[in-house]
N, C-alpha and C positions, 0 to 999 in steps of 0.2 A: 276500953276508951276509944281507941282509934275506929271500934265499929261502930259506936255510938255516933261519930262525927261524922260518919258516912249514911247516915241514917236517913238524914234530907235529901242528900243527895242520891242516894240508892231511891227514895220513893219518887223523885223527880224522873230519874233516867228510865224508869216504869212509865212514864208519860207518852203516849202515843202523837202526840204532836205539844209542842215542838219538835222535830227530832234532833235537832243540832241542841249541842251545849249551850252555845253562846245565844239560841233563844228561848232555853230555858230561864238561862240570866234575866232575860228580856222580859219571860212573862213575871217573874218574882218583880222585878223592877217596874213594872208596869202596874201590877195587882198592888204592890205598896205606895208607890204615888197617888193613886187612887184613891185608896183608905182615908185621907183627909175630906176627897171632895165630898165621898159618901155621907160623911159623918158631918160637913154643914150641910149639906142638902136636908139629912132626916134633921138637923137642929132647925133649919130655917122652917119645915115644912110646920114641926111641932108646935115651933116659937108661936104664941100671941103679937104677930107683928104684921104689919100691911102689908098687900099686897105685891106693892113696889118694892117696899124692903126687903121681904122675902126675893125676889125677882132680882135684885141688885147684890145681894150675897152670892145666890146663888152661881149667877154670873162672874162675879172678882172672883168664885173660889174655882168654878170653870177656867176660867183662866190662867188661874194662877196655877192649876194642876196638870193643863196640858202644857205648861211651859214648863213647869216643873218637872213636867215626864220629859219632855221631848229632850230637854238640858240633860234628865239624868240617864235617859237610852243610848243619847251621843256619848256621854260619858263613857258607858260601863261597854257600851261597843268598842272604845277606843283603848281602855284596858285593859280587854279581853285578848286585844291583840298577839301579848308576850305569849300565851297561851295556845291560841292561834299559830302562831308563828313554830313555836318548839312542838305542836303535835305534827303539822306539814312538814317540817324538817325531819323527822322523824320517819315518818310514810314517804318521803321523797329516797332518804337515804338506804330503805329499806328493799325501796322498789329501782333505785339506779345507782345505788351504792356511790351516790355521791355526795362530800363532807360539804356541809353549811357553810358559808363564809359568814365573817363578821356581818356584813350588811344586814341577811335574815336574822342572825342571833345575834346580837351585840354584847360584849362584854362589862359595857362600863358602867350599867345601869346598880344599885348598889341595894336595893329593893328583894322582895322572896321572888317575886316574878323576872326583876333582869338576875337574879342567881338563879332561877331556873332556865332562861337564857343560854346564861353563860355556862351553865354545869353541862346541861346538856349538850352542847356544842362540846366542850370540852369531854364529855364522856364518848362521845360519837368520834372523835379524834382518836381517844384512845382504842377505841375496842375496831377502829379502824385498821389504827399500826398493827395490835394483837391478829387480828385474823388475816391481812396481810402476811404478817410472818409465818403464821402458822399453815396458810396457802404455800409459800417456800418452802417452808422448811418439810410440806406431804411434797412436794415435787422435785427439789433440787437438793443436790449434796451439799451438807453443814462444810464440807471444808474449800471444793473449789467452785460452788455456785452454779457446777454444771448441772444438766436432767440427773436424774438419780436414775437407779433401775426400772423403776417402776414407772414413771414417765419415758425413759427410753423405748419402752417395750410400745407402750401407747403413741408414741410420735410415732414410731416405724410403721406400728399400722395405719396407721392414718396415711404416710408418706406411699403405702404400698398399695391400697384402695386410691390415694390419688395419681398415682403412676397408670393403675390401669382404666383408671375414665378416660385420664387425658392421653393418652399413650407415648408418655415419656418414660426416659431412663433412671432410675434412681442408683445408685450406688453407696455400697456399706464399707467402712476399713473399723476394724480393730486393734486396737496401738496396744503395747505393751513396753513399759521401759525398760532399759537395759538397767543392769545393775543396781535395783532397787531395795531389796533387801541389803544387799552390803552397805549398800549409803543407811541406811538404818542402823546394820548392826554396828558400823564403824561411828559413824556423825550422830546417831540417837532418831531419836522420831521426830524430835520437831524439825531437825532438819529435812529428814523425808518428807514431813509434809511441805515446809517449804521448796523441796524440787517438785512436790506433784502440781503446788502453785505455779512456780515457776512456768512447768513445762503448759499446764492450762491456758496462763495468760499468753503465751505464742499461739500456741492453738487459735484461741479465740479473735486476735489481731488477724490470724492467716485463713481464715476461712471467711467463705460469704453471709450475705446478712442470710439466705436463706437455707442455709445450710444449717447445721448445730453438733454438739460436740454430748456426751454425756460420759459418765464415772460408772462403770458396769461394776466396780468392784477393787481394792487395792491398789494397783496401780495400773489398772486395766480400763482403758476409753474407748469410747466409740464417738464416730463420725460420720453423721448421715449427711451425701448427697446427692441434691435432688435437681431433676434433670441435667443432671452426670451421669457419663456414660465409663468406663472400667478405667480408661487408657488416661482419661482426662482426670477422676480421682486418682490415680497412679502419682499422675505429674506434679498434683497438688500435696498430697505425703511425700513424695522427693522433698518440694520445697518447705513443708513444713521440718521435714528431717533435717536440711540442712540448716536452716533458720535456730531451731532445738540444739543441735551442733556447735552453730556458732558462739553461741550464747551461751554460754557455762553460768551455771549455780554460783554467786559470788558469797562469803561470809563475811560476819562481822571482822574477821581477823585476817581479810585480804585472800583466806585462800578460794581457788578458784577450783569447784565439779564439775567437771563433764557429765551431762545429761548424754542420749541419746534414745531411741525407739526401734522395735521391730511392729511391723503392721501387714496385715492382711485383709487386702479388697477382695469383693465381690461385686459383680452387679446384677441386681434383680433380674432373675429372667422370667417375668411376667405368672407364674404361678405356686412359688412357692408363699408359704406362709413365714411371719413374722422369724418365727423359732429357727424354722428351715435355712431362713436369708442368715438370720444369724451365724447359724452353725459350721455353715460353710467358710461362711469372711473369718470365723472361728478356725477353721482348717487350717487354711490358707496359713492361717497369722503362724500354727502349730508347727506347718513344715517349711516357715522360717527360722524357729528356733534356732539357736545353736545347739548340741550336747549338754552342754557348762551351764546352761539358761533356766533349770530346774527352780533355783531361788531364786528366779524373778516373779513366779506365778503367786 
């Protein structure tokens, strides 16, 4: 059934000109207005009637037909519009990803055409948010919003190709919390996730807009800065440490955790690769350990 109804429409879209929809519309609307005048002309031509009479039909139905088209082309142009409208919105969104307002698509119209309007807006909304999240959720950690691993990896290289165009410093730190497993095994997990929140949301207040912070792994961060140079990222995890410090873990029940961090910088020395940089500020963080720090990793 549904291809039977496409059936006019499938032989029109075969039509080498018009090429547009809306003047296929036009020649259907055109071709059937018509049809009247045709049909008194051949009556007037047939008819037994004088030549004037004939000459005088002919003319009122002339008339009457191109006033009757031109009323009904404005018409079915104006129409056509909802249609118009939701296929550009569409091709707009597709090509700059950006949602319709009400103004192109209105919502209040109560008709097949302002609900196709309104749906489509509405649909374009939706699979907006959906592929939004789902852009997050391939790049940033589900729990504290920072880069994930796999954007960590890709920022650094990018930060390490732009260090050596421009010929600035970048610098890497590695955070590890102290006592992390034990706030788990003792407080449970969601309280661990709430200190890894915790400790994030400082992070993210203490560093620069162009800086970034990402979740390597458990309770394992990284912190790219970019032209910073070793001594200056140094100063900046001080203050981040103590800030993490001051600010204890608070619970529903008044008691209060001490958070605190071990970290190890590096800074770029112009030829190593991504892994490399890592490995190192890796090191580093290694032979700050304590002994005892085993259950932190």
């Amino acid at each position: 059934m549904a291809r039977q109804d496409l059936r006019l429409y499938d032989r029109l879209s075969k039509l080498g000109w018009p090429k547009t929809y809306e003047g296929k519309i036009m020649l259907v609307a055109f071709v059937g207005t018509h049809i009247p005048l045709l049909a008194t002309v051949t009556y007037a031509v047939r008819a037994t009637l004088s030549k004037v009479t004939k000459a005088r039909i002919i003319l009122m139905a002339l008339i009457a037909t191109i006033t009757g088209a031109a009323g009904t082309l404005y018409a079915m142009h104006k129409l056509l519009e909802p249609i118009k409208r939701t296929s550009q919105s569409l091709h707009y969104y597709l090509e700059v990803n950006k949602i319709p307002d009400a103004y192109n698509l209105p919502e209040h119209y109560p008709d097949q055409a302002g609900r196709l309007m309104a749906d489509t807006r509405f649909a374009i909304q939706k699979l907006d948010r959906v592929i939004r999240n789902l852009e997050i959720l391939s790049t940033h950690d589900y729990l504290t919003g920072l880069y994930n691993r796999r954007s960590c990896e890709m920022r650094l290289e990018e930060d390490i190709a732009r260090s050596k165009r421009e010929g600035i410093p970048i610098s890497l730190a590695v955070l590890d919390m102290n006592r992390f497993k034990q706030i788990n095994d003792e407080y449970g997990h969601a309280v661990g996730d709430a200190a890894l929140k915790h400790v994030v949301a400082i992070i993210n207040d203490g560093i620069r807009a162009g800086d970034w912070a990402a979740r390597w792994g458990g309770d394992e961060f990284l912190i790219g800065f970019f032209n910073t140079g070793e001594m200056q990222a140094h100063t900046t995890i001080d203050r981040l440490r103590e800030l993490v410090e001051r600010k204890p873990l608070e619970l529903a029940s008044g008691e209060q955790i001490p958070l605190s961090f071990k970290a190890g910088i590096r800074q770029h020395n112009g030829t190593d690769l991504a892994g490399d940089f890592f490995r190192k500020a890796d090191a580093a963080l290694i032979s700050r350990r304590e002994p005892d720090s085993r259950d932190n990793v």
